[in-house]
C-alpha positions in Angstrom: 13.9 -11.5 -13.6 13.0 -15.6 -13.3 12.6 -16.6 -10.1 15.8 -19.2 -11.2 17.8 -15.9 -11.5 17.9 -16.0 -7.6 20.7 -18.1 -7.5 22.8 -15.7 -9.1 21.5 -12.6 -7.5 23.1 -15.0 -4.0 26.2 -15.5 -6.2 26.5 -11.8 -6.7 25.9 -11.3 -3.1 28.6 -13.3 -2.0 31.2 -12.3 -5.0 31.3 -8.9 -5.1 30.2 -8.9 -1.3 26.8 -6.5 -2.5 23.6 -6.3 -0.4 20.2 -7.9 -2.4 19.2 -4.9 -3.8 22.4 -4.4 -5.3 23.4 -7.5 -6.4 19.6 -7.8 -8.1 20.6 -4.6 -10.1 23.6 -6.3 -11.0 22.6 -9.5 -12.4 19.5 -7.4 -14.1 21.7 -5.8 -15.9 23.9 -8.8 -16.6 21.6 -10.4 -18.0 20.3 -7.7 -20.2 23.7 -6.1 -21.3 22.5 -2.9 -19.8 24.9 0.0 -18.3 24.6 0.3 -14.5 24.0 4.1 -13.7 24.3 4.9 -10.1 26.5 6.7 -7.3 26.8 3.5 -5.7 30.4 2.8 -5.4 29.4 -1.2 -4.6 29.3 -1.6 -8.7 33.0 -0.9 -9.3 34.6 -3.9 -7.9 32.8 -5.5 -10.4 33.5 -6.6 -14.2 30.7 -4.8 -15.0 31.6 -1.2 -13.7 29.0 1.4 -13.2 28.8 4.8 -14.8 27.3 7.8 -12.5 24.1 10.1 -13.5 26.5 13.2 -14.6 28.4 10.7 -17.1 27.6 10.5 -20.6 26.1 6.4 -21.1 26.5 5.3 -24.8 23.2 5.1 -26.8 22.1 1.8 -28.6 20.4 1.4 -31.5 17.2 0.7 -31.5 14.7 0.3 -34.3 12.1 2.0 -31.8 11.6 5.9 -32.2 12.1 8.3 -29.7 9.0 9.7 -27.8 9.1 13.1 -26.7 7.9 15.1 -23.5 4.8 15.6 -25.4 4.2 12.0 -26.4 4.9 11.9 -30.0 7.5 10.0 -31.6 10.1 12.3 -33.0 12.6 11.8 -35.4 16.3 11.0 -34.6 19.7 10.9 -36.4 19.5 7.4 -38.0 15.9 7.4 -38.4 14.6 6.3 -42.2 12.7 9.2 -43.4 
């Protein structure tokens, strides 16, 4: 993040009454649209939620190919062939 970002990361802080690293998380993923995966309980007061590591998270599209264990890009779904 921007060091300007701090600001909110004190906003969060005081909001959703998180600790730093929390609230840091938070606005990370704020300001990335990104799904919060965690067993921290601190994330469900807010509008963003969390989802915990068991839970299914919903894939996005990206125009980047999957890399393997080995390395290699593989093939997916919606890939172009």
């Amino acid at each position: 993040m921007h060091p300007g970002d701090m600001g909110l990361v004190l906003d969060a802080m005081a909001l959703h009454r998180m600790d730093f690293d929390d609230a840091y998380q938070y606005v990370a993923a704020e300001k990335r649209d990104l799904t919060i995966v965690s067993f921290d309980r601190h994330f469900d007061g807010t509008p963003r939620g969390r989802r915990t590591p068991g839970e299914e998270t919903p894939r996005k599209e990206t125009s980047h190919p999957r890399v393997s264990s080995r390395g290699r890009a593989r093939r997916t779904e919606g890939d172009a062939r």
